[in-house]
TIVO-2410 file (N, C-alpha, C; in nm, 3 decimals):
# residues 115
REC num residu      c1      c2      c3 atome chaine
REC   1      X   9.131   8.848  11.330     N      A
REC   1      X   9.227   8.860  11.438    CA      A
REC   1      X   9.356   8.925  11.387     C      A
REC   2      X   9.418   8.884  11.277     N      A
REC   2      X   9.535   8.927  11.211    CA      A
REC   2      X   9.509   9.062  11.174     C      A
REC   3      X   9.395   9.093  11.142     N      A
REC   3      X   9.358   9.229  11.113    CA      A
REC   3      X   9.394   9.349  11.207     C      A
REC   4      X   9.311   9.307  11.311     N      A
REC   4      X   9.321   9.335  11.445    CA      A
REC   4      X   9.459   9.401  11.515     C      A
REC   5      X   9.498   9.255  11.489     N      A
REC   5      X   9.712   9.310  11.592    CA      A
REC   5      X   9.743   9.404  11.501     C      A
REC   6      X   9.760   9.390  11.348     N      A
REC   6      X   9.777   9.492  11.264    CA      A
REC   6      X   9.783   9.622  11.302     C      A
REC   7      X   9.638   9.679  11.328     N      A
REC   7      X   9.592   9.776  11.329    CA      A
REC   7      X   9.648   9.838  11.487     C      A
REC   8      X   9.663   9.777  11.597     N      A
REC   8      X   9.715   9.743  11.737    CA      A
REC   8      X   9.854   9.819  11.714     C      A
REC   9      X   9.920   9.750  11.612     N      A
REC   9      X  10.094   9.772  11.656    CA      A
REC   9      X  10.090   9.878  11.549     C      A
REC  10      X  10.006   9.953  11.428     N      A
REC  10      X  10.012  10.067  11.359    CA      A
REC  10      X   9.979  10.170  11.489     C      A
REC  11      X   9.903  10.158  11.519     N      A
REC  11      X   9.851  10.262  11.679    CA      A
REC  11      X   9.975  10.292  11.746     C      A
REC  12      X  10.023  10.211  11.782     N      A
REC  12      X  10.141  10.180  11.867    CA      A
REC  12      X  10.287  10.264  11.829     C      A
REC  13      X  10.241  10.225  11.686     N      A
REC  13      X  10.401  10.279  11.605    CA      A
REC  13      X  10.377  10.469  11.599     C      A
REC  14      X  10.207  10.493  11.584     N      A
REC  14      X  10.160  10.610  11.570    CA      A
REC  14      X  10.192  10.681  11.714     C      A
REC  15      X  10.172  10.656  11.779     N      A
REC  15      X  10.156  10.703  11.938    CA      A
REC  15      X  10.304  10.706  11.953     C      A
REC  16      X  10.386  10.599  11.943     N      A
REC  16      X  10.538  10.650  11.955    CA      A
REC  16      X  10.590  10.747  11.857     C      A
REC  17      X  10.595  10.759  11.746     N      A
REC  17      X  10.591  10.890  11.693    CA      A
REC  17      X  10.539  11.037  11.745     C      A
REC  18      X  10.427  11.013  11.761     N      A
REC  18      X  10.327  11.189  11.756    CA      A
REC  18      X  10.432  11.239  11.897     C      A
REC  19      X  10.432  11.075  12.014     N      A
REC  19      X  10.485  11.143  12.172    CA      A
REC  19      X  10.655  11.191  12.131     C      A
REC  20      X  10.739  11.132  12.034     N      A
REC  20      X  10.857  11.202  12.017    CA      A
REC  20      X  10.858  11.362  11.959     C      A
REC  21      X  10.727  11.351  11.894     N      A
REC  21      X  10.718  11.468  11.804    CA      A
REC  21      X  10.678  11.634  11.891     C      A
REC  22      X  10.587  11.551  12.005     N      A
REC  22      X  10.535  11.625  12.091    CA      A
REC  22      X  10.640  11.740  12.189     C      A
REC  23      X  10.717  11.570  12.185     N      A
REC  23      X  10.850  11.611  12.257    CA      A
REC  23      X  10.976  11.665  12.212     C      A
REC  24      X  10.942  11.718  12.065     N      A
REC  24      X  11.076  11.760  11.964    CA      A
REC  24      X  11.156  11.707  12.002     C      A
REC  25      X  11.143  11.572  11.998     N      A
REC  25      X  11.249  11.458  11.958    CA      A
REC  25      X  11.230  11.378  11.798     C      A
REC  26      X  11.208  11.421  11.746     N      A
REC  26      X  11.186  11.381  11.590    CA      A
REC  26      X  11.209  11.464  11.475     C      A
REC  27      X  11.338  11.482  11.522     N      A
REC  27      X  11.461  11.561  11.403    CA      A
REC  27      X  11.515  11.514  11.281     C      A
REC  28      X  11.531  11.395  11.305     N      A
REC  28      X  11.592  11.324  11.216    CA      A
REC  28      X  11.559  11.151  11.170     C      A
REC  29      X  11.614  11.126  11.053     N      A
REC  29      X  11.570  11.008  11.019    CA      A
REC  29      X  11.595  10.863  11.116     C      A
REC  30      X  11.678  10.904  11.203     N      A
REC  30      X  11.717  10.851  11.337    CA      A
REC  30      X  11.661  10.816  11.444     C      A
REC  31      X  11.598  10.938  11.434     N      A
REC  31      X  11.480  11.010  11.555    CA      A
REC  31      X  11.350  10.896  11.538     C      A
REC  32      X  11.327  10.909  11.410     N      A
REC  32      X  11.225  10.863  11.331    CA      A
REC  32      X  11.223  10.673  11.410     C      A
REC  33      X  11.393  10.583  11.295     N      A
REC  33      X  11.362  10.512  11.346    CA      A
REC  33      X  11.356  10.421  11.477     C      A
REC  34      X  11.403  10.564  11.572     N      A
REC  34      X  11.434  10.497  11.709    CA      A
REC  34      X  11.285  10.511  11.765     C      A
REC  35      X  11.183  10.605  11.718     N      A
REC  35      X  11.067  10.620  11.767    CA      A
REC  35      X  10.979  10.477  11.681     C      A
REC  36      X  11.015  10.464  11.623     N      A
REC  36      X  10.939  10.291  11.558    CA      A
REC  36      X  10.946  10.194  11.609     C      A
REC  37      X  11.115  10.177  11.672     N      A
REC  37      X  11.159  10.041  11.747    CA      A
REC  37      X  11.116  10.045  11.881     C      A
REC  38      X  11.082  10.193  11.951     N      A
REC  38      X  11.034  10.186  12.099    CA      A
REC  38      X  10.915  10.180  12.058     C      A
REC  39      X  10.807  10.196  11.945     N      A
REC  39      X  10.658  10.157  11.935    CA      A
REC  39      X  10.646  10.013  11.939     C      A
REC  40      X  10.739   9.946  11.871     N      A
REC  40      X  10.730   9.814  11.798    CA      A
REC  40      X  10.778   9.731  11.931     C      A
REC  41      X  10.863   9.749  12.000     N      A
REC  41      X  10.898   9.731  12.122    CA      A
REC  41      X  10.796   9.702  12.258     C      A
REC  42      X  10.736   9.806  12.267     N      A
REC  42      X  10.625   9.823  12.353    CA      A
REC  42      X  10.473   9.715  12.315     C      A
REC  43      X  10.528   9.686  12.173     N      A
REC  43      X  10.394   9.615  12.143    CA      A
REC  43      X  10.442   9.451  12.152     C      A
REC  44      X  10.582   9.371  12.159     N      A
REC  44      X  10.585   9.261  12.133    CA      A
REC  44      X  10.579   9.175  12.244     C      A
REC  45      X  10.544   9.195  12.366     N      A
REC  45      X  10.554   9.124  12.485    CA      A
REC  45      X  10.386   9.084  12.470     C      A
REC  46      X  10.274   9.209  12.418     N      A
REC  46      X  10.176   9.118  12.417    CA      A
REC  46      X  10.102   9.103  12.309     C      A
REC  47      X  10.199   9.058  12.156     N      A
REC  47      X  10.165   8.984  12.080    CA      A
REC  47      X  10.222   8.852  12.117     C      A
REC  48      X  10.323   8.857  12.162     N      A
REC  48      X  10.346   8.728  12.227    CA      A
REC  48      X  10.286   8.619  12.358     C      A
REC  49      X  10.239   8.708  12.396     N      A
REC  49      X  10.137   8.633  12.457    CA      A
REC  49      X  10.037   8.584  12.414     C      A
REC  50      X   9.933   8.655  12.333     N      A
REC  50      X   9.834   8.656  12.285    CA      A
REC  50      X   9.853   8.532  12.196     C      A
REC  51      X   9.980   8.527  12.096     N      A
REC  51      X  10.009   8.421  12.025    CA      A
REC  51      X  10.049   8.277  12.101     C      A
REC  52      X  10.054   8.317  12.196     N      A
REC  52      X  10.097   8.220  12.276    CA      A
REC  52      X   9.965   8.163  12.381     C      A
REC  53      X   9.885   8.227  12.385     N      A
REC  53      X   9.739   8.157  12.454    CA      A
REC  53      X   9.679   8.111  12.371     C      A
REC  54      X   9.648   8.170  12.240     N      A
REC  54      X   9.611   8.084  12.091    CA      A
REC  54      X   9.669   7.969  12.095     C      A
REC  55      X   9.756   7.956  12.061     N      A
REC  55      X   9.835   7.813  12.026    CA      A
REC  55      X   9.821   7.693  12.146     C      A
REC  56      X   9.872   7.754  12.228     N      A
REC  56      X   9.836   7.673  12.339    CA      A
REC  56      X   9.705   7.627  12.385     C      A
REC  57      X   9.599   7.693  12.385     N      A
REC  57      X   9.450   7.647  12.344    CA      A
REC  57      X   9.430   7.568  12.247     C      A
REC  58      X   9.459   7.571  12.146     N      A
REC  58      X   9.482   7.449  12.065    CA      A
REC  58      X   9.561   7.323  12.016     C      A
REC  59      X   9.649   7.337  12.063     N      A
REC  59      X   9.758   7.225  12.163    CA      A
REC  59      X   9.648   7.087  12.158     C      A
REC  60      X   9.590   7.111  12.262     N      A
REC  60      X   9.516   6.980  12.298    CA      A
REC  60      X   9.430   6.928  12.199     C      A
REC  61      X   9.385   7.009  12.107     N      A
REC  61      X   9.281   6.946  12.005    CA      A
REC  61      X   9.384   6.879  11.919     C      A
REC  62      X   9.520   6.917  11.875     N      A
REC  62      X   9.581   6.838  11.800    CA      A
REC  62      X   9.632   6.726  11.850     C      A
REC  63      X   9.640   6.692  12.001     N      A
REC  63      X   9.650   6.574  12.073    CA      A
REC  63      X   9.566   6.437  12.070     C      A
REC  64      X   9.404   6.557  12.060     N      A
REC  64      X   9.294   6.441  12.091    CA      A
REC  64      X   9.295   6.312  11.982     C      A
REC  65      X   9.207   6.241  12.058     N      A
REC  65      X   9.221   6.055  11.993    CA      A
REC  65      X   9.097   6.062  11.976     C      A
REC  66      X   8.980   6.143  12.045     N      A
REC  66      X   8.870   6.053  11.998    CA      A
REC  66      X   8.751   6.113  11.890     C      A
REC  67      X   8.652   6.095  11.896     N      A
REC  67      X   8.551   6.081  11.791    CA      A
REC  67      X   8.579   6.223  11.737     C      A
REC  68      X   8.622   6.252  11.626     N      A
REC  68      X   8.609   6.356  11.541    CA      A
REC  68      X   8.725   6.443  11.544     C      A
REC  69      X   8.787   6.347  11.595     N      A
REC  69      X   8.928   6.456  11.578    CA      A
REC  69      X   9.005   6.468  11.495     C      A
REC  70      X   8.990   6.361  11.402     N      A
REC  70      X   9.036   6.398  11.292    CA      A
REC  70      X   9.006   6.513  11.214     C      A
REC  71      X   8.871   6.570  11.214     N      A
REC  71      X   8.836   6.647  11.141    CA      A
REC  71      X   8.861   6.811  11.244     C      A
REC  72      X   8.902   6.749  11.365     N      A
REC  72      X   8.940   6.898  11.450    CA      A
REC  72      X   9.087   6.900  11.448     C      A
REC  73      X   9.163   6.780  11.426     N      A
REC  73      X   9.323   6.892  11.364    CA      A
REC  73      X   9.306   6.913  11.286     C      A
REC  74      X   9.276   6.875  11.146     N      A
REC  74      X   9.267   6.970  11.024    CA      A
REC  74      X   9.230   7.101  11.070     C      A
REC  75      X   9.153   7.165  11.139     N      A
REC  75      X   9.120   7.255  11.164    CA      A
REC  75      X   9.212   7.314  11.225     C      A
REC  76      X   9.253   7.280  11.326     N      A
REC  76      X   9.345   7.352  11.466    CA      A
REC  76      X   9.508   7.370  11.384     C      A
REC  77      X   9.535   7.265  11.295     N      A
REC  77      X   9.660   7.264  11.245    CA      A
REC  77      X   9.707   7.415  11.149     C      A
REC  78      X   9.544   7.451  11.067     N      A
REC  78      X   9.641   7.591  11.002    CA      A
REC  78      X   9.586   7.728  11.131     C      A
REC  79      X   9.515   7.661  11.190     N      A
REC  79      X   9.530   7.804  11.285    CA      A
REC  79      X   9.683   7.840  11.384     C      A
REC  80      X   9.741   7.752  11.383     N      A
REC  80      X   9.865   7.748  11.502    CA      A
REC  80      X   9.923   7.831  11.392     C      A
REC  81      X   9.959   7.760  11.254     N      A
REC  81      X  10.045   7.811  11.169    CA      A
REC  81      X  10.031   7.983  11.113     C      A
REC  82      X   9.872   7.977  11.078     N      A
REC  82      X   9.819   8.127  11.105    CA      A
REC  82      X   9.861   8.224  11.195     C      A
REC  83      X   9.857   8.148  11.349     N      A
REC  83      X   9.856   8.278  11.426    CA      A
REC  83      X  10.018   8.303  11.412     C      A
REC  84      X  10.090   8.215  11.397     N      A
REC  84      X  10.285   8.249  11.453    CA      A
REC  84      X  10.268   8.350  11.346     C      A
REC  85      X  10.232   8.284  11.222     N      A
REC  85      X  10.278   8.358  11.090    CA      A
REC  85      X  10.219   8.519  11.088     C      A
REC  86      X  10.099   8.498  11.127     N      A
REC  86      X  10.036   8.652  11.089    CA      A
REC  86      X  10.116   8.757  11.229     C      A
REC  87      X  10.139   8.690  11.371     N      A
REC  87      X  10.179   8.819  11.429    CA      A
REC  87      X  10.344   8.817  11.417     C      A
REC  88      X  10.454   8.724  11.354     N      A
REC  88      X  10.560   8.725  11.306    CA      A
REC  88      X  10.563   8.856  11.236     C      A
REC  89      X  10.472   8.822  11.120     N      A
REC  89      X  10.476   8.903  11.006    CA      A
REC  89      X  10.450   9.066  11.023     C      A
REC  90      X  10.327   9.081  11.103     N      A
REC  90      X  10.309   9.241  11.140    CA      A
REC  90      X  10.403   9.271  11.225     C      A
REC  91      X  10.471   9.223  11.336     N      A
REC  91      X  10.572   9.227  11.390    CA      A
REC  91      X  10.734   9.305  11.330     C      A
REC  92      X  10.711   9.200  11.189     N      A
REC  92      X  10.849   9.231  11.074    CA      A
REC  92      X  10.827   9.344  11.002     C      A
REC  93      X  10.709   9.364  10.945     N      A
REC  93      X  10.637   9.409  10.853    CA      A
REC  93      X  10.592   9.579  10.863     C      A
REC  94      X  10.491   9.605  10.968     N      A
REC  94      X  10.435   9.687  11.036    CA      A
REC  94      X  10.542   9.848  11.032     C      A
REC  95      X  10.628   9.795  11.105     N      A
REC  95      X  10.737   9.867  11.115    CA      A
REC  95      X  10.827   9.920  11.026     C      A
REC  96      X  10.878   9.818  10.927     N      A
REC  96      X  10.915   9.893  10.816    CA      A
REC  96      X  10.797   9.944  10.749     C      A
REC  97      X  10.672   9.929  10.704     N      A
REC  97      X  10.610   9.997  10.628    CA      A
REC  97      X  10.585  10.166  10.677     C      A
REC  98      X  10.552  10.137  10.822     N      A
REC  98      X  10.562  10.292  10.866    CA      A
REC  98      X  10.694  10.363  10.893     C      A
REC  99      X  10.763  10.293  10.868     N      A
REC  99      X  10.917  10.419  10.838    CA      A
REC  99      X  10.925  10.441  10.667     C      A
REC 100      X  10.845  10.347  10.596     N      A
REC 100      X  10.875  10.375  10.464    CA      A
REC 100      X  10.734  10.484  10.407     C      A
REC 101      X  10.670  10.499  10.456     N      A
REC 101      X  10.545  10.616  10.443    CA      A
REC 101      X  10.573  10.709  10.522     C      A
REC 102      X  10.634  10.688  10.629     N      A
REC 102      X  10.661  10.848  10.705    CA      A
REC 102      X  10.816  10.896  10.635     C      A
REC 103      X  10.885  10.847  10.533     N      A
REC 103      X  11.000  10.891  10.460    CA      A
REC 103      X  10.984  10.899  10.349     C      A
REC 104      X  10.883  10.902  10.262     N      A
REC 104      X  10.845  10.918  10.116    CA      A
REC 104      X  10.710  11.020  10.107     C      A
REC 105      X  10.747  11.074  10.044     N      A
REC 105      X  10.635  11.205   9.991    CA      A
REC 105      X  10.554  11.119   9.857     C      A
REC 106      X  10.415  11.161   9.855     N      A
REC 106      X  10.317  11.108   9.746    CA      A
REC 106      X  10.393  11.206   9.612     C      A
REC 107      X  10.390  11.074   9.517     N      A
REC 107      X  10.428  11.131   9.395    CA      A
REC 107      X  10.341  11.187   9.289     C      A
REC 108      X  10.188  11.182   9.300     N      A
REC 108      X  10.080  11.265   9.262    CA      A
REC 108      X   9.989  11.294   9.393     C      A
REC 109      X   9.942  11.433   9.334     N      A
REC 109      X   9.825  11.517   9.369    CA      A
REC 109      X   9.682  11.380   9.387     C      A
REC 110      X   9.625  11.387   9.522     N      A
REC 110      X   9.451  11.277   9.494    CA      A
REC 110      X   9.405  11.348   9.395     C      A
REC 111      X   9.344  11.312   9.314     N      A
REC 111      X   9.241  11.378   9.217    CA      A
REC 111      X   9.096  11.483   9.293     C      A
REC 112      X   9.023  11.545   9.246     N      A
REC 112      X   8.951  11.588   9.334    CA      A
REC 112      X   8.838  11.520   9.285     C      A
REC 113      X   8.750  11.554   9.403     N      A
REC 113      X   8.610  11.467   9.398    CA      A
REC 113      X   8.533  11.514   9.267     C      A
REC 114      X   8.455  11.442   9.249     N      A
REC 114      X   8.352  11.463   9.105    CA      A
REC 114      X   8.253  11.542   9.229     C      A
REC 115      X   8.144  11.651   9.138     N      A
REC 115      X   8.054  11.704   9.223    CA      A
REC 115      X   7.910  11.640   9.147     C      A
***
């Protein structure tokens, strides 16, 4: 799942880029990160949801009293913590990494393939 939003809000950050670029609006390092914050933007209303139907689906299992529930909050307890943390994090994360790869040039040549 964490994988997933990941890959979701990189799309997101991509598509707001290419459409500034399209639109020769991506002049400057400015350009750049105002086209990240309207990707990153566009994407947090439904990681927040999403994180928010998770958790709340599991709400009640950490409530329950009866037969085996002990062994179903252990369970339910690191998923709540999982989901805040993992779409927090791509949320924080995501965004600076793609302003820090679309502003740095590779410092070696790939090697070429063996034939």
């Amino acid at each position: 799942m964490a994988a997933e939003t990941g890959v979701i809000m990189i799309i997101f950050l991509d598509e707001a880029c290419a459409r500034r670029q399209r639109e020769n609006r991506l002049q400057s390092l400015d350009d750049l990160r105002e086209a990240i914050i309207e990707g990153a933007a566009l994407r947090v209303r439904p990681k927040i949801m999403t994180a928010s139907a998770i958790m709340l689906g599991l709400l009640p299992i950490m409530w329950s009293q009866g037969t085996g529930a002990d062994v179903m909050k252990r369970i339910a307890a690191p998923m709540i913590g999982g989901i805040g943390d993992g779409h927090g994090g791509h949320a924080a994360v995501s965004p600076r990494l793609v302003f820090y790869l679309e502003t740095t040039e590779p410092t070696h040549s790939p090697r070429p393939l063996a034939n």
